[in-house]
PQR file with spaces between the fields and no chain letter, atoms N, CA, C, O and H, PARSE charges and radii, in Angstrom:
ATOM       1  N    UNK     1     133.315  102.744  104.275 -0.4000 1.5000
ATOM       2  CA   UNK     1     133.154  103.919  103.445 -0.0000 2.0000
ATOM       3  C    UNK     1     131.723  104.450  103.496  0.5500 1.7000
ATOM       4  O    UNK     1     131.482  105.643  103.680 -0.5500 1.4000
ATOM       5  N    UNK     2     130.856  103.591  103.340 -0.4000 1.5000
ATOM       6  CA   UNK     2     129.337  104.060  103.668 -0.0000 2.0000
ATOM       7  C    UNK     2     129.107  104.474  105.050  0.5500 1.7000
ATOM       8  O    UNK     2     128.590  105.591  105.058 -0.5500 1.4000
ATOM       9  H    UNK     2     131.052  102.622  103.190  0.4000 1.0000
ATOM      10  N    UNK     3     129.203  104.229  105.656 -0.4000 1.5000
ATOM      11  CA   UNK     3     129.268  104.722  107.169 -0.0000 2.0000
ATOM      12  C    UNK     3     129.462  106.034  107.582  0.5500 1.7000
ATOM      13  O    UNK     3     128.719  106.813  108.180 -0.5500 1.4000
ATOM      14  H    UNK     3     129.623  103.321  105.648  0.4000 1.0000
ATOM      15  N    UNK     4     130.953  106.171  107.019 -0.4000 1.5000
ATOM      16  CA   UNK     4     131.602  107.636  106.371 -0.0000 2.0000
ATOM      17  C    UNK     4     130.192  108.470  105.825  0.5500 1.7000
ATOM      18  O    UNK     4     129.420  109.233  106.406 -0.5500 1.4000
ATOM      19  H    UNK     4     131.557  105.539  106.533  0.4000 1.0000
ATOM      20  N    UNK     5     130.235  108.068  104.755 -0.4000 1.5000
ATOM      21  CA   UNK     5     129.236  108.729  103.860 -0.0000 2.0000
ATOM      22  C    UNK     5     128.124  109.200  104.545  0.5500 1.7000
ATOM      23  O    UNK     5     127.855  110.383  104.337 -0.5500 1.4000
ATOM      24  H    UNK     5     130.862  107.449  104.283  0.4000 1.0000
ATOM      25  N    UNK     6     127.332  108.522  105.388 -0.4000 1.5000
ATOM      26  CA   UNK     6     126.386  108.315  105.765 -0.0000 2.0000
ATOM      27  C    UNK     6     126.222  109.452  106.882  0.5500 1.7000
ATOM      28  O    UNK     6     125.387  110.356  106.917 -0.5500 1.4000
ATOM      29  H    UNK     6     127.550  107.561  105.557  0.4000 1.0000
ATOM      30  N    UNK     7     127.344  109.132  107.866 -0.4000 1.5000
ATOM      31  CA   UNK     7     127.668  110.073  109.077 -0.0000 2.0000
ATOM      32  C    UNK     7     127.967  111.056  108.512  0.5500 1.7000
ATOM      33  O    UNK     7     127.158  111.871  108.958 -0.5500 1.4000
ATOM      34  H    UNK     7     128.022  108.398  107.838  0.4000 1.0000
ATOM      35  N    UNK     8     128.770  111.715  107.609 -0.4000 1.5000
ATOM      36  CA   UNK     8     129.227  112.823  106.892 -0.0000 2.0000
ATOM      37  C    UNK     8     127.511  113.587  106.546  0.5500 1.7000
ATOM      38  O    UNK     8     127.312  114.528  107.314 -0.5500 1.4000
ATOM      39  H    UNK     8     129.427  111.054  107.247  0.4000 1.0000
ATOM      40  N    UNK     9     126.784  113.428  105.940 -0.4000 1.5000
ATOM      41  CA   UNK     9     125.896  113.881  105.555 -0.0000 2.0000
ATOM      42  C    UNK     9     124.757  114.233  106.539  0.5500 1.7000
ATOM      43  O    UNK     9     123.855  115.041  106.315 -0.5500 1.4000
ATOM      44  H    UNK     9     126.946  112.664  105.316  0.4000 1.0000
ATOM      45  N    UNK    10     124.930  113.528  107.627 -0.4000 1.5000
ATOM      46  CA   UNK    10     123.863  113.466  108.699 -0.0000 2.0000
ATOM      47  C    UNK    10     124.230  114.516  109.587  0.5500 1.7000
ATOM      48  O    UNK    10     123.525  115.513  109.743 -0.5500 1.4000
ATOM      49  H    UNK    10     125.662  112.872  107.809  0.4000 1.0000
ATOM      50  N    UNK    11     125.837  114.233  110.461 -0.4000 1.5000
ATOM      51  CA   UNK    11     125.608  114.865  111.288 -0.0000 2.0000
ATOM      52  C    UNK    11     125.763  116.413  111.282  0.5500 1.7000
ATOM      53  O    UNK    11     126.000  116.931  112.373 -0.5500 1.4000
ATOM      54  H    UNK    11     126.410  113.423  110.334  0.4000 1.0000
ATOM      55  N    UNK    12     125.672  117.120  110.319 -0.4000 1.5000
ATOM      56  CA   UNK    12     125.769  118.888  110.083 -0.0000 2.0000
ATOM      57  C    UNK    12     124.385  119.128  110.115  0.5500 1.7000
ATOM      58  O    UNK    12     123.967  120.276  110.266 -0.5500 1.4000
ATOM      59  H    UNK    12     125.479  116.699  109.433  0.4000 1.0000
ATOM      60  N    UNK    13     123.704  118.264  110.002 -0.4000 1.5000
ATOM      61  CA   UNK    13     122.108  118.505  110.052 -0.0000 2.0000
ATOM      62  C    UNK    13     121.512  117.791  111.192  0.5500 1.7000
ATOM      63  O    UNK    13     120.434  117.347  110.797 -0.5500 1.4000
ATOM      64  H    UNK    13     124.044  117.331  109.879  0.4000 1.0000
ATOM      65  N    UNK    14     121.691  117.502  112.314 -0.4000 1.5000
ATOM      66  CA   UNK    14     121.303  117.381  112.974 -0.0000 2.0000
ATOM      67  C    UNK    14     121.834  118.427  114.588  0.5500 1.7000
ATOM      68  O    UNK    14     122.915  119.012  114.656 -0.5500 1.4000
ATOM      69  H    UNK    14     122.567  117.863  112.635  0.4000 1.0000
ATOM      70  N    UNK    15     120.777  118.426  115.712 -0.4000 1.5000
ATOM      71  CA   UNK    15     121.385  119.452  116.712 -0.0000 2.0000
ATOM      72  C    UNK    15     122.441  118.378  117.564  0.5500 1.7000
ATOM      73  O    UNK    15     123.658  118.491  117.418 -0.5500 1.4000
ATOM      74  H    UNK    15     119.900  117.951  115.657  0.4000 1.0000
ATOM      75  N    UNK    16     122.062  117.706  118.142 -0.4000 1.5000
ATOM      76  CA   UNK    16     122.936  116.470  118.366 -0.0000 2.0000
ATOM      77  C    UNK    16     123.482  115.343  117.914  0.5500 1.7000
ATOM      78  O    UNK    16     123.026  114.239  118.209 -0.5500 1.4000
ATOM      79  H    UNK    16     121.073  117.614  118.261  0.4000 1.0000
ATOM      80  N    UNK    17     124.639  115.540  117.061 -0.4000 1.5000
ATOM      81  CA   UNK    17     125.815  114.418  116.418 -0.0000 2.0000
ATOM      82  C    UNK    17     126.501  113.857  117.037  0.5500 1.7000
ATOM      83  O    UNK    17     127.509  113.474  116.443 -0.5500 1.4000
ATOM      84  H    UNK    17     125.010  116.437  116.821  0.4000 1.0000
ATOM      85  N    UNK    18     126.416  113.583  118.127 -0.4000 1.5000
ATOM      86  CA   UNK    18     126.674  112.611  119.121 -0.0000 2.0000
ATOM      87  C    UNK    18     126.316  111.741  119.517  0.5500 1.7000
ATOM      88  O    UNK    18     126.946  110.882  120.133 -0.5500 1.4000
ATOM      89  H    UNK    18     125.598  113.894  118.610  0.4000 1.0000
ATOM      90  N    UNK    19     124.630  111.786  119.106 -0.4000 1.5000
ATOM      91  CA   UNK    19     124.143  110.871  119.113 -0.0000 2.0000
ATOM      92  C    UNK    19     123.603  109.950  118.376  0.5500 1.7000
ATOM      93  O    UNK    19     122.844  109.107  118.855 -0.5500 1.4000
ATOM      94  H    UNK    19     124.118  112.485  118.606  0.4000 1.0000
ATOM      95  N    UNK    20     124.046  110.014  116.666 -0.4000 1.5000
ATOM      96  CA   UNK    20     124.031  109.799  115.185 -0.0000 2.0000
ATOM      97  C    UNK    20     124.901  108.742  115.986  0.5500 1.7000
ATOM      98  O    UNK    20     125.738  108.870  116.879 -0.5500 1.4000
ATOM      99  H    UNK    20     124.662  110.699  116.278  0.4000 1.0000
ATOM     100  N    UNK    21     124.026  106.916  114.871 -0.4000 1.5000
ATOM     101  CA   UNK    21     124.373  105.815  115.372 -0.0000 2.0000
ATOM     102  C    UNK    21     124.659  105.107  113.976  0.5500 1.7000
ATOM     103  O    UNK    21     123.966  105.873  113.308 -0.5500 1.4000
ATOM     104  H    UNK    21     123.346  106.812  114.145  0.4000 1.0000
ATOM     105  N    UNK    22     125.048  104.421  113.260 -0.4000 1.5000
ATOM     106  CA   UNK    22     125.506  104.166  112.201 -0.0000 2.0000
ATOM     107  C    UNK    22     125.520  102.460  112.219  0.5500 1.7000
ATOM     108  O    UNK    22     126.581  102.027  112.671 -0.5500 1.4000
ATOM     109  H    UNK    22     125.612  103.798  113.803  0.4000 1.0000
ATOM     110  N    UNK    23     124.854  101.743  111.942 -0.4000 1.5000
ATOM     111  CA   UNK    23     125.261  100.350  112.041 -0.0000 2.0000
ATOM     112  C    UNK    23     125.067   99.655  110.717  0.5500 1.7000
ATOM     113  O    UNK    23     124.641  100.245  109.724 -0.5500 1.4000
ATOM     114  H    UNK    23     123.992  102.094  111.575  0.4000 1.0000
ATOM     115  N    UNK    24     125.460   98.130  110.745 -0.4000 1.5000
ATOM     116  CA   UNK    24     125.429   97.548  109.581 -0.0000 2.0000
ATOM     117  C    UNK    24     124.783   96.307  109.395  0.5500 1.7000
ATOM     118  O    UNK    24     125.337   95.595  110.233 -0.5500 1.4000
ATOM     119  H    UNK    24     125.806   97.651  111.552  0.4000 1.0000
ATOM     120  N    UNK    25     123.983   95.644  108.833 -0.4000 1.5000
ATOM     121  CA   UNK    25     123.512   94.331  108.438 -0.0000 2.0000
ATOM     122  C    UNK    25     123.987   93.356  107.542  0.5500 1.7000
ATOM     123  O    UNK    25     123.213   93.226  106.594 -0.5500 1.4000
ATOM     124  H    UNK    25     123.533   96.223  108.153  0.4000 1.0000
ATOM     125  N    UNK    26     124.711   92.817  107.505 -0.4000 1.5000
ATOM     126  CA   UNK    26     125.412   92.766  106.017 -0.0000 2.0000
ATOM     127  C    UNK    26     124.589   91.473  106.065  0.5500 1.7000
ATOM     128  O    UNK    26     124.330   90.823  107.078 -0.5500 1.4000
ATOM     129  H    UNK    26     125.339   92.922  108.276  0.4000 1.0000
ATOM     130  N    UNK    27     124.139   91.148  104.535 -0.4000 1.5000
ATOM     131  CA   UNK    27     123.732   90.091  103.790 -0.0000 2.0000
ATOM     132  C    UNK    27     124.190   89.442  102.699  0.5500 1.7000
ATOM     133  O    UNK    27     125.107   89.935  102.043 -0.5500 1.4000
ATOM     134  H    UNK    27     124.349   91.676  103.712  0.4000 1.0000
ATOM     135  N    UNK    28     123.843   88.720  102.489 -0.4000 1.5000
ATOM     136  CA   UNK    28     124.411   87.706  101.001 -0.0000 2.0000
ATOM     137  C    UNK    28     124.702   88.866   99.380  0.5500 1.7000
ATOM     138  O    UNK    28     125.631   89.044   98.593 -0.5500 1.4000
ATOM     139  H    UNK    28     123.098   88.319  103.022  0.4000 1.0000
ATOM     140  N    UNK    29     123.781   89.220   99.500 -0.4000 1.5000
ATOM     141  CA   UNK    29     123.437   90.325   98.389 -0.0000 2.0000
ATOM     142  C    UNK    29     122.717   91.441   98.816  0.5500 1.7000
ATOM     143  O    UNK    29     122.350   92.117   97.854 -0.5500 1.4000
ATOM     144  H    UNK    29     123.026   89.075  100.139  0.4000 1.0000
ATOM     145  N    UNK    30     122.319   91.963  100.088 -0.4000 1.5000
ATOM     146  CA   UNK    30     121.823   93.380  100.786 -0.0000 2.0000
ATOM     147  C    UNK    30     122.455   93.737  101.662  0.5500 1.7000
ATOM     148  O    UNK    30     122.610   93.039  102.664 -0.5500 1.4000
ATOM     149  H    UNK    30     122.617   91.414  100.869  0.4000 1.0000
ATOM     150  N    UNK    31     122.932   94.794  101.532 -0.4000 1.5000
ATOM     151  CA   UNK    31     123.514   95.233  103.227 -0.0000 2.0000
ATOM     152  C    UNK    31     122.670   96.501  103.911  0.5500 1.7000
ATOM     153  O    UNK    31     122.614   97.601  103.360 -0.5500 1.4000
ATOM     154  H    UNK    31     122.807   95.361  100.718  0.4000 1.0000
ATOM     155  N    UNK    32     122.127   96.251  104.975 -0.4000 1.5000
ATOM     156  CA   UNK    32     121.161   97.681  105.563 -0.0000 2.0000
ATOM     157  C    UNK    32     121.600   97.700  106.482  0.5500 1.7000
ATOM     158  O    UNK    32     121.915   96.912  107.374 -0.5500 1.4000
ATOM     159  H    UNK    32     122.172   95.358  105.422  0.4000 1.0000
ATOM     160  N    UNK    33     121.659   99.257  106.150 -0.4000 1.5000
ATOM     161  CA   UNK    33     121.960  100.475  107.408 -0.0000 2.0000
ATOM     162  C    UNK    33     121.542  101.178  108.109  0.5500 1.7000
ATOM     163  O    UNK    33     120.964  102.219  107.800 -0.5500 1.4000
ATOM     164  H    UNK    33     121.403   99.897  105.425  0.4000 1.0000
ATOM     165  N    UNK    34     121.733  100.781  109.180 -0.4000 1.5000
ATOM     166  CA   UNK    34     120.671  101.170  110.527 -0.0000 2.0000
ATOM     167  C    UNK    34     121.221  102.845  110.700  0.5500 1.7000
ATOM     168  O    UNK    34     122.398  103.154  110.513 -0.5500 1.4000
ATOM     169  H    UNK    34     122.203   99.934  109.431  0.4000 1.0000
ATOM     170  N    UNK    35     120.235  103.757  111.055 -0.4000 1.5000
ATOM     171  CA   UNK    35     120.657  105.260  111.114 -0.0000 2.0000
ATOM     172  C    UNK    35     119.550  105.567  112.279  0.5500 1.7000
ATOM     173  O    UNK    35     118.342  105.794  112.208 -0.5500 1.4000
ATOM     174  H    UNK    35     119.279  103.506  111.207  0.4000 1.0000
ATOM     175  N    UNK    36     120.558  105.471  113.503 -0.4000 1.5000
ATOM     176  CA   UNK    36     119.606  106.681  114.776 -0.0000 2.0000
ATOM     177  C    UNK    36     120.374  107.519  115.168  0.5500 1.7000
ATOM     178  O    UNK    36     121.592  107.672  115.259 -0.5500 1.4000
ATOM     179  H    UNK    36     121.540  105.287  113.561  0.4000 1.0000
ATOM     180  N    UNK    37     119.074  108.284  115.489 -0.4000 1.5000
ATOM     181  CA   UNK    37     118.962  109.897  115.749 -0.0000 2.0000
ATOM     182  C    UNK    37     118.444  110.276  117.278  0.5500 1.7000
ATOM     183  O    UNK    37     117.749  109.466  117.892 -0.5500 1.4000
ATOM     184  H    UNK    37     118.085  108.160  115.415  0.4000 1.0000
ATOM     185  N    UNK    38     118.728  111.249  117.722 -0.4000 1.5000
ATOM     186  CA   UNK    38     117.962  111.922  118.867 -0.0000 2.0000
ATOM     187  C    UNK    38     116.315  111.694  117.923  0.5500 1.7000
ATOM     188  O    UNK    38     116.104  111.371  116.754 -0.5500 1.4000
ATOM     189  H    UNK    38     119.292  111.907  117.223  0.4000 1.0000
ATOM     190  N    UNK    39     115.536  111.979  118.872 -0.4000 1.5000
ATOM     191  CA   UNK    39     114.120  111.735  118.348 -0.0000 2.0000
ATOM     192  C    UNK    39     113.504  112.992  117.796  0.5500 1.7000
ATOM     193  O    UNK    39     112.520  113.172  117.078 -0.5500 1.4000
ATOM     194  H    UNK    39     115.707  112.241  119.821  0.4000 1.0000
ATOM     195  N    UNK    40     114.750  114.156  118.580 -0.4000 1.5000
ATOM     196  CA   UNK    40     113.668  115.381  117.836 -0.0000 2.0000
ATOM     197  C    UNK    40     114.648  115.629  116.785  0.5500 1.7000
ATOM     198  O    UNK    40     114.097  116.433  116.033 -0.5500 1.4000
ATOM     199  H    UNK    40     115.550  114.010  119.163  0.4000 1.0000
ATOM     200  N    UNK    41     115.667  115.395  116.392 -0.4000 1.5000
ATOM     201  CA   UNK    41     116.492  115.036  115.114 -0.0000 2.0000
ATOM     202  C    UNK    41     115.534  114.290  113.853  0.5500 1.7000
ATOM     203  O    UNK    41     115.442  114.863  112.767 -0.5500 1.4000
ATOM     204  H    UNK    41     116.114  114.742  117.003  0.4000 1.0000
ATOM     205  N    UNK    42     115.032  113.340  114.032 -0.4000 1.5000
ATOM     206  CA   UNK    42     114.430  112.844  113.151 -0.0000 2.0000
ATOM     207  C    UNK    42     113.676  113.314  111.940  0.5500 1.7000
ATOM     208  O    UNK    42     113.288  112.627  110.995 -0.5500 1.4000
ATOM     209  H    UNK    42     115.107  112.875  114.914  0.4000 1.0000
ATOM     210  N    UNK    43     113.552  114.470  112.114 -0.4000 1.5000
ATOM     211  CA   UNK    43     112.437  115.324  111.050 -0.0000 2.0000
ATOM     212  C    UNK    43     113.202  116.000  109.927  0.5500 1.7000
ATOM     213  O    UNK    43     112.830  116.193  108.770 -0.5500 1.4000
ATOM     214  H    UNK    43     113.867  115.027  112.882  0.4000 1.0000
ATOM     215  N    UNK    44     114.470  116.352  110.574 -0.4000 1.5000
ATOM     216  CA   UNK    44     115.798  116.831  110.125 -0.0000 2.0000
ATOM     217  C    UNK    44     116.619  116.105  109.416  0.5500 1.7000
ATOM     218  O    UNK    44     117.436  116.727  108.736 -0.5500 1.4000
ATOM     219  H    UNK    44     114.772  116.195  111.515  0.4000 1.0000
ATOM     220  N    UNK    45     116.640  114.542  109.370 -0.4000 1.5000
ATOM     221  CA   UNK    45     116.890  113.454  108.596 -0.0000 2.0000
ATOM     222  C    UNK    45     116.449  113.295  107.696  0.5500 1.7000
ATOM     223  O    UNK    45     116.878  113.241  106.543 -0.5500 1.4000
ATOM     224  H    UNK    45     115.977  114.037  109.922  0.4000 1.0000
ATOM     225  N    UNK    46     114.648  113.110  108.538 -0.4000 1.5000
ATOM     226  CA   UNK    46     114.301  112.731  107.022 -0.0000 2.0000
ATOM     227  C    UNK    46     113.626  114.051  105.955  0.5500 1.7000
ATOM     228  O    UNK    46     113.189  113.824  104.827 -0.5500 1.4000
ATOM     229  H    UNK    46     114.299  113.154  109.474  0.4000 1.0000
ATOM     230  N    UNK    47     113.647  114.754  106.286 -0.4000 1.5000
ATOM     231  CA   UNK    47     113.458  116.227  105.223 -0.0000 2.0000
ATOM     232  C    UNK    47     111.799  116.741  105.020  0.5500 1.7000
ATOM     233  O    UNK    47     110.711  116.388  105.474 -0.5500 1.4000
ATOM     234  H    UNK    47     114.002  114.938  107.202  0.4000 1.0000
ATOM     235  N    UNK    48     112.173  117.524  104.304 -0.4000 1.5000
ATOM     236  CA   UNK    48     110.458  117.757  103.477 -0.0000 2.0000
ATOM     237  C    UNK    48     110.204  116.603  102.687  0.5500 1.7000
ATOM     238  O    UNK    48     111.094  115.914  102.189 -0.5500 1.4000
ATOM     239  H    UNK    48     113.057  117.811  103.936  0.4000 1.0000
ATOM     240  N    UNK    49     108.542  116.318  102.533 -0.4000 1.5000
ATOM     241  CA   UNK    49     108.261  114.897  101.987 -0.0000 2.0000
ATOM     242  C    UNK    49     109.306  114.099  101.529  0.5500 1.7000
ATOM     243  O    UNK    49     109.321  113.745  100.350 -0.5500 1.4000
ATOM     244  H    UNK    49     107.819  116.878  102.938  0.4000 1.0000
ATOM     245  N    UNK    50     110.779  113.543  102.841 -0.4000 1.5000
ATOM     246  CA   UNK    50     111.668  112.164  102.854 -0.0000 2.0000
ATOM     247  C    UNK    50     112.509  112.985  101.900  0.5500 1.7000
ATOM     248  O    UNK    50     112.972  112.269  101.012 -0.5500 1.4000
ATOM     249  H    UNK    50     110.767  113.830  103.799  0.4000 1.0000
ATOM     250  N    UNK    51     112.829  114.161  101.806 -0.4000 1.5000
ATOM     251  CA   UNK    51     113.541  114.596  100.158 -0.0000 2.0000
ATOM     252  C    UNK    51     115.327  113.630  100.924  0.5500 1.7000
ATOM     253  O    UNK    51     115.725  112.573  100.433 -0.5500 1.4000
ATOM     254  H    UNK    51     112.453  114.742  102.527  0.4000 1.0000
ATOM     255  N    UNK    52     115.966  114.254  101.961 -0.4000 1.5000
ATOM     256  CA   UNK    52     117.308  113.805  102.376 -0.0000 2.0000
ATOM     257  C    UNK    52     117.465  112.731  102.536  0.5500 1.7000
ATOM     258  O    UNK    52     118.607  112.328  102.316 -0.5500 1.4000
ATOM     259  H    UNK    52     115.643  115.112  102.360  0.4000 1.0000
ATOM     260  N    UNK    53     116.241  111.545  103.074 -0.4000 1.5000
ATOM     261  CA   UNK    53     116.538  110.264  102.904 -0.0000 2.0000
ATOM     262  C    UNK    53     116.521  109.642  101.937  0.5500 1.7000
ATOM     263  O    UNK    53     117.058  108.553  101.740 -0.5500 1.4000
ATOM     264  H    UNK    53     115.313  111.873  103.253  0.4000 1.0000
ATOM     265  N    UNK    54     115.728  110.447  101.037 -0.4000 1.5000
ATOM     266  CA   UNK    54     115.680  109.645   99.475 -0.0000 2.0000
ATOM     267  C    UNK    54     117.408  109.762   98.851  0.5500 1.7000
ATOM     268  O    UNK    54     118.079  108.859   98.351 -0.5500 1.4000
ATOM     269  H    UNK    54     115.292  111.333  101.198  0.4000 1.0000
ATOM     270  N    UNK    55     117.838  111.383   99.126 -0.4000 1.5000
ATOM     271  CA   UNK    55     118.970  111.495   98.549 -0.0000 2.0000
ATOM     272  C    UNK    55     120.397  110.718   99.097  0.5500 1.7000
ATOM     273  O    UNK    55     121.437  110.488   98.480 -0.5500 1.4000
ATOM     274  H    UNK    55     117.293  112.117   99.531  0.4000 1.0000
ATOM     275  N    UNK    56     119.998  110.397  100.574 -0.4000 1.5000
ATOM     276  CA   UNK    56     121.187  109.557  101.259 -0.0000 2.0000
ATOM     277  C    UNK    56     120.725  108.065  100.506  0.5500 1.7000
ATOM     278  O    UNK    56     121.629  107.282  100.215 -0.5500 1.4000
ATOM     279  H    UNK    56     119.154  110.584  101.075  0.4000 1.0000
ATOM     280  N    UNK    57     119.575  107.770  100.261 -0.4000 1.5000
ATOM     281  CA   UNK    57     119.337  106.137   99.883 -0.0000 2.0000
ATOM     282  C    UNK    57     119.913  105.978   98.140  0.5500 1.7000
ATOM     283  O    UNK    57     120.430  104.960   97.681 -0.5500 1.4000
ATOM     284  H    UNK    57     118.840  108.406  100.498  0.4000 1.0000
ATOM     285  N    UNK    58     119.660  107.250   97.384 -0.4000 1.5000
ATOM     286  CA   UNK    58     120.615  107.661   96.432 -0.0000 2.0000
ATOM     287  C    UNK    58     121.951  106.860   96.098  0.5500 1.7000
ATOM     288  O    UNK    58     122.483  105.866   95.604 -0.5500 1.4000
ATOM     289  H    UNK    58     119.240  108.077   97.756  0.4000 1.0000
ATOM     290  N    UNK    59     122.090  108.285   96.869 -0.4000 1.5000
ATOM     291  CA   UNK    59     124.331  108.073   96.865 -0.0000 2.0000
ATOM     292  C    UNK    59     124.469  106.503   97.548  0.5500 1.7000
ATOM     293  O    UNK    59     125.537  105.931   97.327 -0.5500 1.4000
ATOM     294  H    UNK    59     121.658  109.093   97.270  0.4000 1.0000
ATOM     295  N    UNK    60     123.570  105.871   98.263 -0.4000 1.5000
ATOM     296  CA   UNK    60     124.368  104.350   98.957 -0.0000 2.0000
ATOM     297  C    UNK    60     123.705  103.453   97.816  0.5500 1.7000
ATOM     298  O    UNK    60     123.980  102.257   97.913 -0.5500 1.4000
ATOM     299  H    UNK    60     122.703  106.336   98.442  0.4000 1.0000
ATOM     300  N    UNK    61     123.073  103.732   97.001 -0.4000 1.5000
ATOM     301  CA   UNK    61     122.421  102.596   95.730 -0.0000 2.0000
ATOM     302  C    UNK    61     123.864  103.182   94.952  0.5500 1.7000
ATOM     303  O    UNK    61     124.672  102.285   94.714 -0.5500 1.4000
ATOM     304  H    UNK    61     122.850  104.703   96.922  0.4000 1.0000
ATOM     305  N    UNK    62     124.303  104.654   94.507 -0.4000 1.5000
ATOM     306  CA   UNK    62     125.223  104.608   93.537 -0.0000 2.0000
ATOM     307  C    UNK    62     126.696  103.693   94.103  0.5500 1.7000
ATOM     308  O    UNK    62     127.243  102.911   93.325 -0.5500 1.4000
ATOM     309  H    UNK    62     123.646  105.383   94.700  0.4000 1.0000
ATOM     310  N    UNK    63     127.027  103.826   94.988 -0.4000 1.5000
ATOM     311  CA   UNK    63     128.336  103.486   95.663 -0.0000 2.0000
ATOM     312  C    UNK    63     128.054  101.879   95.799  0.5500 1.7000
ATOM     313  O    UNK    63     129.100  101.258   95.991 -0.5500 1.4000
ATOM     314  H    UNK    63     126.582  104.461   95.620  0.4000 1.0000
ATOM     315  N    UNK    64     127.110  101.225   95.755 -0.4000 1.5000
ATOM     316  CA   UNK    64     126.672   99.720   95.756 -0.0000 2.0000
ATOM     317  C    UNK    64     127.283   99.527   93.905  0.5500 1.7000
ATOM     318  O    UNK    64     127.950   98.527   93.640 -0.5500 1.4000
ATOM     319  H    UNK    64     126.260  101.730   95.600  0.4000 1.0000
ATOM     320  N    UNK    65     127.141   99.994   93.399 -0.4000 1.5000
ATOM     321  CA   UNK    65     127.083   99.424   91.755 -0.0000 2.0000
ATOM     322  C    UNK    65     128.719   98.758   91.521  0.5500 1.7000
ATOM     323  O    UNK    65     129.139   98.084   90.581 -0.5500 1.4000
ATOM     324  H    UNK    65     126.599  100.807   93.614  0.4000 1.0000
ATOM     325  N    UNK    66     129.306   99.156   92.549 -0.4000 1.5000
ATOM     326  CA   UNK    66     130.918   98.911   92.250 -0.0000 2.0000
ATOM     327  C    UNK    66     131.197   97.231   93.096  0.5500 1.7000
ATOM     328  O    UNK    66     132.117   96.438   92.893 -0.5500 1.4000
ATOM     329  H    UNK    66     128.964   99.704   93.313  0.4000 1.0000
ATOM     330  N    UNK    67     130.241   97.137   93.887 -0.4000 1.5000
ATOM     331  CA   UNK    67     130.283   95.777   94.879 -0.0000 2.0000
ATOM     332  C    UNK    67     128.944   94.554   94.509  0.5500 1.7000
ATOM     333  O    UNK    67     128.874   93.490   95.124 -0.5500 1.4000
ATOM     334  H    UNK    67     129.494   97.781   94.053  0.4000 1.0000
ATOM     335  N    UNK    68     128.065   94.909   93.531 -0.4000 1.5000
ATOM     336  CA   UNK    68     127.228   94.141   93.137 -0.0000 2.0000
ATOM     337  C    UNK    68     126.484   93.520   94.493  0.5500 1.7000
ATOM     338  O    UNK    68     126.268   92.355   94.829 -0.5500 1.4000
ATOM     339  H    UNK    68     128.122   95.773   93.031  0.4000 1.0000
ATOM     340  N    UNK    69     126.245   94.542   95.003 -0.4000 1.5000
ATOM     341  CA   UNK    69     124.977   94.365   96.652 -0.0000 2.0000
ATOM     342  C    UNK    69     124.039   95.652   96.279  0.5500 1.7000
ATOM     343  O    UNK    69     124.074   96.539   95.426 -0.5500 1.4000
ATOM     344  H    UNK    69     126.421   95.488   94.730  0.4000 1.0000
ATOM     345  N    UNK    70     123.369   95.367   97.129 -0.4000 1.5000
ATOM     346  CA   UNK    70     122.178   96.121   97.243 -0.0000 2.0000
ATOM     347  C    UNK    70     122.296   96.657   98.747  0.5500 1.7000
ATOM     348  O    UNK    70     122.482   95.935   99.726 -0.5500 1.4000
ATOM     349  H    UNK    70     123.341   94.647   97.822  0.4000 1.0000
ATOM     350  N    UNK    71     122.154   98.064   98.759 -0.4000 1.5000
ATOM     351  CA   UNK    71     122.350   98.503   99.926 -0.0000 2.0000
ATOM     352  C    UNK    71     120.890   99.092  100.690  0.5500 1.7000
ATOM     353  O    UNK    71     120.257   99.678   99.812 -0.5500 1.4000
ATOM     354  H    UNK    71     122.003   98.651   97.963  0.4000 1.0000
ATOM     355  N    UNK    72     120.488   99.118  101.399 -0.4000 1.5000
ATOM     356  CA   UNK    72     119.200   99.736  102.080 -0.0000 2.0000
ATOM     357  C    UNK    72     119.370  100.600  102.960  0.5500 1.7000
ATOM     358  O    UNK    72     120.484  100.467  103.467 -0.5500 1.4000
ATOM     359  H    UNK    72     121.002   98.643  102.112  0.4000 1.0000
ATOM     360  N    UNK    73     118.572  101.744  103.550 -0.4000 1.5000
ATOM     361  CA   UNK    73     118.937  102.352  104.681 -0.0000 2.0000
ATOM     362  C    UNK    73     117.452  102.922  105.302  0.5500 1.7000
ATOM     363  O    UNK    73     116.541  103.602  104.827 -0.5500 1.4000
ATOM     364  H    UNK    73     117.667  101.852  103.138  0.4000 1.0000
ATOM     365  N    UNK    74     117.747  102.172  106.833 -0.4000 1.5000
ATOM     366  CA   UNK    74     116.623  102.423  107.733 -0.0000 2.0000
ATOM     367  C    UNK    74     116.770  103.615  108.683  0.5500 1.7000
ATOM     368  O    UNK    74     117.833  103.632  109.303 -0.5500 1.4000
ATOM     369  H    UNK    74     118.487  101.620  107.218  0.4000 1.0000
ATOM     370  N    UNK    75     116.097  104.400  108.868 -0.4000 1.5000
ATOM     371  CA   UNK    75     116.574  105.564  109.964 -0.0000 2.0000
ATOM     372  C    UNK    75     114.920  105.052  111.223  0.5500 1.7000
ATOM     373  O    UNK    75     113.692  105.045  111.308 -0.5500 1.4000
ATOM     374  H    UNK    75     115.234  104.386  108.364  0.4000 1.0000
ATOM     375  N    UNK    76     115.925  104.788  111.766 -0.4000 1.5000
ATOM     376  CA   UNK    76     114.868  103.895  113.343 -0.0000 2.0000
ATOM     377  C    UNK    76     114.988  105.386  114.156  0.5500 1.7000
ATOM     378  O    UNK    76     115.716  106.378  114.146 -0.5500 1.4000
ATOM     379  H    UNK    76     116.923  104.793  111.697  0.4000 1.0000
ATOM     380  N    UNK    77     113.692  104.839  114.920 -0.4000 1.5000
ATOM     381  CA   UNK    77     113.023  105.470  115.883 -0.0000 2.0000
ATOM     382  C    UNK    77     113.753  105.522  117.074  0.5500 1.7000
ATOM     383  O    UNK    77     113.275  106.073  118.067 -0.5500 1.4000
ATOM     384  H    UNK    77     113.100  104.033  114.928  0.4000 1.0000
């Protein structure tokens, strides 16, 4: 479902969504989510001063409260 979420929000904002990569870490009590981009995509992710990554790291902290994990999200280089 986060994945979903994740890809849903990303790829309308980026020029190439094809190349939006989505992966998972899962941990005991954290799960982080790996998010790559084309490289000139990247700026487009992460917004004016991080505003869209803050709001994607948002919605995956609210959607964690129902599974008692902690979710993280990395957008790699």
């Amino acid at each position: 479902m986060e994945k979903d979420l994740i890809e849903y929000i990303v790829k309308p904002l980026v020029d190439k969504p094809d190349e939006v990569e989505v992966s998972m870490i899962d941990g005991k009590s954290l799960t982080i989510w790996e998010l790559k981009a084309a490289e000139e995509d990247q700026g487009k992710i992460i917004g004016r001063q991080g505003r869209i990554a803050k709001a994607m790291r948002t919605l995956l902290s609210a959607s964690a409260k129902d599974s008692n994990k902690r979710f993280a999200l990395e957008i790699l280089d």
